[in-house]
LODOLO-627115 format. One line per 8 residues: for each residue x, y, z of C-alpha. Coordinates in steps of 0.25 Angstrom, whole numbers, padded with zeros to 4 digits, always signed. Example, Ala and Ser with C-alpha at 12.3 -4.5 7.8 and 13.67 -1.06 7.14 Angstrom:
+0049/-0018/+0031  +0055/-0004/+0029
//
This chain:
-0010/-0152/-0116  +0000/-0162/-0125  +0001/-0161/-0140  -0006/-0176/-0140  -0018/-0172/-0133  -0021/-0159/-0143  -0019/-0168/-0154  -0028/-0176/-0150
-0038/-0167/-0145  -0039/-0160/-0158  -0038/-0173/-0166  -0051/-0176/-0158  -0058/-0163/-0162  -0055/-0165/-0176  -0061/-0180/-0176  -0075/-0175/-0170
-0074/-0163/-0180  -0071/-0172/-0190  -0082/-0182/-0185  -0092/-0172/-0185  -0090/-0167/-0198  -0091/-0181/-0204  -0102/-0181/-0196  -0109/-0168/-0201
-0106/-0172/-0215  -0114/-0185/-0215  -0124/-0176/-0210  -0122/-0165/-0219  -0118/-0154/-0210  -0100/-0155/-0208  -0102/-0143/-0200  -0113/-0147/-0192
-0104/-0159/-0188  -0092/-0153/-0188  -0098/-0142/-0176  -0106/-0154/-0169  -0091/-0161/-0167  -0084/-0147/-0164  -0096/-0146/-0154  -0096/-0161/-0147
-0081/-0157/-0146  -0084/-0144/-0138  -0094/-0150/-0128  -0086/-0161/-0124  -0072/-0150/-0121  -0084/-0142/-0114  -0087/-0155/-0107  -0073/-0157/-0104
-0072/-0143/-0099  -0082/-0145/-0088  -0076/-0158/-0083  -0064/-0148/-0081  -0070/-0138/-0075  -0077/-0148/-0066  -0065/-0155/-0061  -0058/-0142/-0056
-0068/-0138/-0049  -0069/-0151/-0041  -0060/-0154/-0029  -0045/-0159/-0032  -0047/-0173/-0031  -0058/-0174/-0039  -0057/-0185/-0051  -0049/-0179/-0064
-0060/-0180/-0077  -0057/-0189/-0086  -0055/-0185/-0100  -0045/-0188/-0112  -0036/-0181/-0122  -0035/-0166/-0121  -0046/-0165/-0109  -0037/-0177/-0102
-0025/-0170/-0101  -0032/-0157/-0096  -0038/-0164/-0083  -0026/-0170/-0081  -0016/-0158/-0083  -0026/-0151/-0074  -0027/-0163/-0063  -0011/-0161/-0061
-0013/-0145/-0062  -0023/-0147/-0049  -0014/-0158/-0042  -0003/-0149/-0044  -0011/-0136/-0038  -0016/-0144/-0025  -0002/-0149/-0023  +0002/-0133/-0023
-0011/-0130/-0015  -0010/-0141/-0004  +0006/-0136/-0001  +0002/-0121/-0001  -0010/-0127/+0009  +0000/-0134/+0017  +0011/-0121/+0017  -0004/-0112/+0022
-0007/-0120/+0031  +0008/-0123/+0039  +0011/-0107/+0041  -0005/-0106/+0044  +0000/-0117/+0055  +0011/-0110/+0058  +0006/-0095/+0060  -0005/-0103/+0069
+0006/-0107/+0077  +0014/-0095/+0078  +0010/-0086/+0091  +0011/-0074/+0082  -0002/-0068/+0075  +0000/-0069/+0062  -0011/-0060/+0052  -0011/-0057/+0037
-0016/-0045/+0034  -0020/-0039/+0020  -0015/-0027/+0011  -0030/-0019/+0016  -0026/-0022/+0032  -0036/-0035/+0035  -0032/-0047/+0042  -0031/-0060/+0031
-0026/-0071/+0038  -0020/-0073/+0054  -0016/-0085/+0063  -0021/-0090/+0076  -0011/-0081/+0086  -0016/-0068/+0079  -0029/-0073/+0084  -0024/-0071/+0097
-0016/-0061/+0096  -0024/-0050/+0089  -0039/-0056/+0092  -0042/-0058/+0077  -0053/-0069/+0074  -0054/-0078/+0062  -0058/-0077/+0053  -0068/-0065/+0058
-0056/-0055/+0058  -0052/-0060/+0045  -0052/-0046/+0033  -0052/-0037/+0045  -0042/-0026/+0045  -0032/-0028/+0055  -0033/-0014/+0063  -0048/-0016/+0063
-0043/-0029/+0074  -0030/-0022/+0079  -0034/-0007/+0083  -0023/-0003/+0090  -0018/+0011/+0084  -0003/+0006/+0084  -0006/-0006/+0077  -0014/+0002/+0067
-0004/+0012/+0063  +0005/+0001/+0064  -0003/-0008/+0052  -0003/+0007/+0043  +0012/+0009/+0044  +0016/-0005/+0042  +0025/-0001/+0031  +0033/+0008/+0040
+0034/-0002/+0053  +0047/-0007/+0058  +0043/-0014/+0071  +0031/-0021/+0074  +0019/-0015/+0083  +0019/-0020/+0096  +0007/-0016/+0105  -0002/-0023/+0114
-0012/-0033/+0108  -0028/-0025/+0106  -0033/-0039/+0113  -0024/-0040/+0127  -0017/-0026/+0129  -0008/-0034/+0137  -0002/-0041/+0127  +0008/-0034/+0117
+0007/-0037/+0100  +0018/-0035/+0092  +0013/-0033/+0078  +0020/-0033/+0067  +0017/-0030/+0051  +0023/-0035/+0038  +0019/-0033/+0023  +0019/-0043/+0013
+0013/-0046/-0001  +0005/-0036/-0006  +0004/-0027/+0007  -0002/-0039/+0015  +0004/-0037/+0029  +0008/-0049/+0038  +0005/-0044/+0054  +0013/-0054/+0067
+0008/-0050/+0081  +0016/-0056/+0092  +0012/-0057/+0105  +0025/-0048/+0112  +0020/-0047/+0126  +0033/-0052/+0133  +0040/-0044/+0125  +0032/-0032/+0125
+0033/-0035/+0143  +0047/-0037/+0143  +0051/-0025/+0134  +0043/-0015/+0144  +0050/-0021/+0154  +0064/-0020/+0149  +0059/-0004/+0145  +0053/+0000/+0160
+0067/-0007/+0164  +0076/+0001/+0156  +0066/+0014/+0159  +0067/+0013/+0174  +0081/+0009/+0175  +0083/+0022/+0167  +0075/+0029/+0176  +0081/+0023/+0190
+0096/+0026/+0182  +0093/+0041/+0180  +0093/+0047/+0194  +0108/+0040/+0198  +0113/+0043/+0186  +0110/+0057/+0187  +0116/+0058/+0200  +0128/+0053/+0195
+0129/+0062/+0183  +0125/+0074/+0194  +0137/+0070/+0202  +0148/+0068/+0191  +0143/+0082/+0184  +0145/+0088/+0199  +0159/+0080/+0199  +0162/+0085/+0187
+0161/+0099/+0190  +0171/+0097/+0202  +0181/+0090/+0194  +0191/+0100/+0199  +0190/+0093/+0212  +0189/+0079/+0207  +0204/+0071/+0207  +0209/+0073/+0192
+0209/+0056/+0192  +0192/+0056/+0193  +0190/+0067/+0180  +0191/+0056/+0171  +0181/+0045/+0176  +0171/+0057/+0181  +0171/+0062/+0165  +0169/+0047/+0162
+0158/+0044/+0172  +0152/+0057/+0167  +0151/+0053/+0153  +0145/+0039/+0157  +0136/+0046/+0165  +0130/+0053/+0153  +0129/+0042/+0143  +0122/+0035/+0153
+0112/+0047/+0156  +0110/+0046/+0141  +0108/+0031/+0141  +0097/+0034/+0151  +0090/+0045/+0144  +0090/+0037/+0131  +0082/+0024/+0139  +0073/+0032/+0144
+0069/+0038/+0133  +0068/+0026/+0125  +0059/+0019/+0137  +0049/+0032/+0136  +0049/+0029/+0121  +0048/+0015/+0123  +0036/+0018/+0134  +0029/+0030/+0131
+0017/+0031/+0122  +0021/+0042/+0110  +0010/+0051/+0108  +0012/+0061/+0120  +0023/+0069/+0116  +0019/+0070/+0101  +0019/+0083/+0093  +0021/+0090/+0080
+0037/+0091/+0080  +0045/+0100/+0071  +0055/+0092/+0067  +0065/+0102/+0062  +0068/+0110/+0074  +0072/+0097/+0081  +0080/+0091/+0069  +0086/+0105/+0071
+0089/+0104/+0082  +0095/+0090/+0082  +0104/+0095/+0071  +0110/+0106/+0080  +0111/+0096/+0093  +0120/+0087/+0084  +0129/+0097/+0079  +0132/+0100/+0092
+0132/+0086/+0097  +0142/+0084/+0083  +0151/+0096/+0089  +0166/+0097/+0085  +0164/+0081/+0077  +0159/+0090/+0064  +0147/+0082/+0061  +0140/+0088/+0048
+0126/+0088/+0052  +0115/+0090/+0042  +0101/+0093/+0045  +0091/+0091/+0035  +0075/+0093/+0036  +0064/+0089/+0025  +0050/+0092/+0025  +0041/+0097/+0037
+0048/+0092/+0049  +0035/+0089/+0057  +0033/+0077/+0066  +0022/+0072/+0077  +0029/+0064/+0086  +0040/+0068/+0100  +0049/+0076/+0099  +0058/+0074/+0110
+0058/+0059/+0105  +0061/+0061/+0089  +0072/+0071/+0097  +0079/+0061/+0103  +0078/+0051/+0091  +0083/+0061/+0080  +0094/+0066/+0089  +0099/+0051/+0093
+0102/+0048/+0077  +0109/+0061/+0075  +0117/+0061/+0087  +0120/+0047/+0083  +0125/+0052/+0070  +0134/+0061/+0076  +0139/+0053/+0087  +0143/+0041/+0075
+0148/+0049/+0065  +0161/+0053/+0063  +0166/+0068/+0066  +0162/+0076/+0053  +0152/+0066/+0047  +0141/+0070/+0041  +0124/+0069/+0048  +0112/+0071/+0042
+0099/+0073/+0047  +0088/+0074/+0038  +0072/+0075/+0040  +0064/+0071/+0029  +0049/+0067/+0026  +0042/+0060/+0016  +0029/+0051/+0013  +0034/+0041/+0023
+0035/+0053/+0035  +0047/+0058/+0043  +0063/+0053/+0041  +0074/+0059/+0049  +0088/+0054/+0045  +0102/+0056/+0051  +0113/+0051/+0041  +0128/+0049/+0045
+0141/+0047/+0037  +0147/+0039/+0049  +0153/+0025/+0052  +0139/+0018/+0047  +0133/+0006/+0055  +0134/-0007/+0049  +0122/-0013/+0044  +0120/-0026/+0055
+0119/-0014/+0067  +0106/-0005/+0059  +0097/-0015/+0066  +0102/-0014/+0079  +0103/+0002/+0080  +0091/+0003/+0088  +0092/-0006/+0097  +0096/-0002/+0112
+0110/+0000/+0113  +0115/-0006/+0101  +0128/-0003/+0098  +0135/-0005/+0085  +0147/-0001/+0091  +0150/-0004/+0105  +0160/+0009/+0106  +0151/+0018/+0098
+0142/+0023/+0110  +0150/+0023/+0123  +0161/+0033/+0113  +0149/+0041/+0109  +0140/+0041/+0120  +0125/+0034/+0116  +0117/+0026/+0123  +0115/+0017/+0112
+0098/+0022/+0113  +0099/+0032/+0103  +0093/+0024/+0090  +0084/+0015/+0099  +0078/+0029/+0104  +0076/+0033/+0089  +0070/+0019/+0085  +0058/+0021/+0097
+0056/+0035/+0093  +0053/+0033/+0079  +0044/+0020/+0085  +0036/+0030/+0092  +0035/+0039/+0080  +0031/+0027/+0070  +0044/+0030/+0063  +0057/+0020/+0063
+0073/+0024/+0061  +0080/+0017/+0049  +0095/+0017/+0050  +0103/+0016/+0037  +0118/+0013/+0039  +0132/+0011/+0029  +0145/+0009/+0039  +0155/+0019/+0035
+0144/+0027/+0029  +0135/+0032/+0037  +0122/+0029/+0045  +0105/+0034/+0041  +0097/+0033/+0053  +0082/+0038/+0049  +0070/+0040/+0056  +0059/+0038/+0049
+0043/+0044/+0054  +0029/+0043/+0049  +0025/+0050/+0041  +0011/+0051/+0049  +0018/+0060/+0059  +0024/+0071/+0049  +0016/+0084/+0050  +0012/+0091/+0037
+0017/+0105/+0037  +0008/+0108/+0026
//
């Protein structure tokens, strides 16, 4: 509104008022004018209101009312308003309506899901994909369409996922899903299902390889190992010259029994469904007796080896596997630190479950390697496992372990300071003790 158009407005009121008094006076009653002009003056604002109120309602290109002075300049103030908001509108439409084109296009489902779990929006491939139907499926909650068990408890613990869920599709069992879960806004969640059946094929592949490889590489290697150990035990009779190379092929022999244990194991825990083996574990007897294993794996190096235990200590899950994965990062941790470091081991348990750290004050690993420290025989340094004698498994065994027990293992690492390796577990698999 412009200072001209007010002025002018209330110049108008105050010539009907002042006409309407002029006219009451003629007739005797100034008042009765004077509120017939004030009156006249409303209807025709009220009349003016209407034509307003009309016109916004009516489609966009619908004509702009004529009127003049103050009434004049609202239409028109509001006619830009409205071209301005359908310029906005048409480009928001236009951005909708290209990453609708796109996720129609892409070969991944793609579904929104709200805060409460119920599908709001999905493209054409999750159609496919997950067997949902448009717009019938549409408010449903998700695990009333996917019932897998997996899948469920997968959905509940999205908050604590670091891998997505790969498992085969509830339409074709011969087709393999990964899912895979992300939060945003205000606790919506965003679900991507990828069809990953050739993957899926040639990953079972490469593990029954590497599994019966392992198998076939057992029986000669033990023959071998038999008949140095029996070679050794005659090393009287053995020319002085051969001592040397039979300790060496010895020792290979070894590490390479070691490297087959530890790919066997990993292909069981790759393959093998857990559930068989489950029970109530005391957890303290075993950290126990990890404890006294690495003081006596540490020997003459002087390691300082703490052992410290909170709460009740009661796990469902293997034993023989959370063995061998609590053992592998605190052998670690004496094979990388320096003689006379310092190693922690510490159980906790809180709100969030189980956590079983091992601290070190050793060399450190620099922060571009923590990514890679599970994967199959990574090495950050090339020298670092043939001088101490790993297969290069250890960390890849922990990582499936605590897949298998819905846990994960965090690595925290400062060079020259020290390394954290945690294991972290559910807390739905803690036993109350009370």
């Amino acid at each position: 509104m412009t200072p001209s158009s007010l002025r002018s407005a209330i110049l108008q009121l105050l010539k009907i008022s002042l006409a309407g008094a002029l006219l009451g006076g003629l007739l005797g009653h100034i008042g009765l004018g004077l509120a017939g002009a004030l009156l006249l003056c409303l209807v025709w604002h009220l009349h003016q209101l209407q034509r307003l109120l009309h016109w916004l309602n009516s489609p966009y290109k619908s004509q702009v009312p004529e009127a003049r002075g103050l009434w004049g300049e609202v239409f028109d103030s509001l006619h830009h308003m409205r071209r301005r908001e359908h310029e906005v509108r048409k480009r928001m439409q236009s951005v909708i309506n290209r990453i609708q084109s796109s996720t129609t296009a892409l070969s991944d489902a793609v579904v929104m899901i709200d805060r409460d779990g119920h599908l709001e929006w999905w493209n054409q491939a999750a159609n496919t994909l997950l067997g949902l139907r448009s717009p019938d499926d549409a408010g449903q909650h998700v695990t009333n369409l996917i019932r897998d068990p997996r899948f469920v408890d997968y959905f509940e613990l999205t908050h604590h996922a670091r891998e997505g869920l790969d498992i085969p599709s509830h339409i074709d069992p011969n087709v393999q899903l990964m899912f895979s879960l992300t939060r945003y806004g205000r606790g919506e969640r965003l679900m991507v299902v990828r069809d990953v059946t050739r993957l899926h094929n040639l990953e079972q592949m490469r593990k029954d390889f590497v599994a019966n490889v392992s198998h076939e590489l057992r029986t000669p290697l033990t023959v071998i190992v038999g008949y140095l150990e029996t070679l050794s035990d005659n090393a009287d009779a053995i020319n002085p010259r051969w001592k040397r190379a039979l300790d060496q092929m010895q020792q290979q022999a070894r590490r390479m029994q070691a490297l087959l244990t530890d790919l066997l194991l990993l292909a069981r825990l790759e393959n093998d469904e857990l559930g068989r083996d489950e029970e109530v574990i005391q957890l303290a007897p075993l950290l126990h007796s990890i404890h006294q294993d690495a003081r006596d794996v540490s020997g003459e190096r002087g390691h300082q080896i703490k052992l410290e235990i909170q709460g009740g200590a009661l796990f469902k899950g293997v034993e023989a596997e959370l063995r061998s994965a609590f053992s592998n990062l605190v052998f670690n941790a004496v094979k990388y630190t320096q003689d006379g470091g310092q190693i922690s081991i510490r159980w906790w348990e809180d709100v969030h479950g189980g956590h079983l750290s091992v601290s070190d004050n050793g060399a450190g690993i620099a922060p571009e390697h923590l990514n890679r420290l599970t994967e199959r025989f990574y090495r950050v340094d090339a020298s670092r496992n043939s001088s101490t004698g790993g297969t290069g498994l250890g960390l890849a065994i922990v990582k499936h372990v605590m897949l298998r027990h819905q846990g994960y293992l965090s690595i925290a690492s400062t060079p020259e300071k020290g390394s954290t390796f945690t294991c972290h577990l559910p807390e739905a698999r803690l036993i109350d003790t009370v």
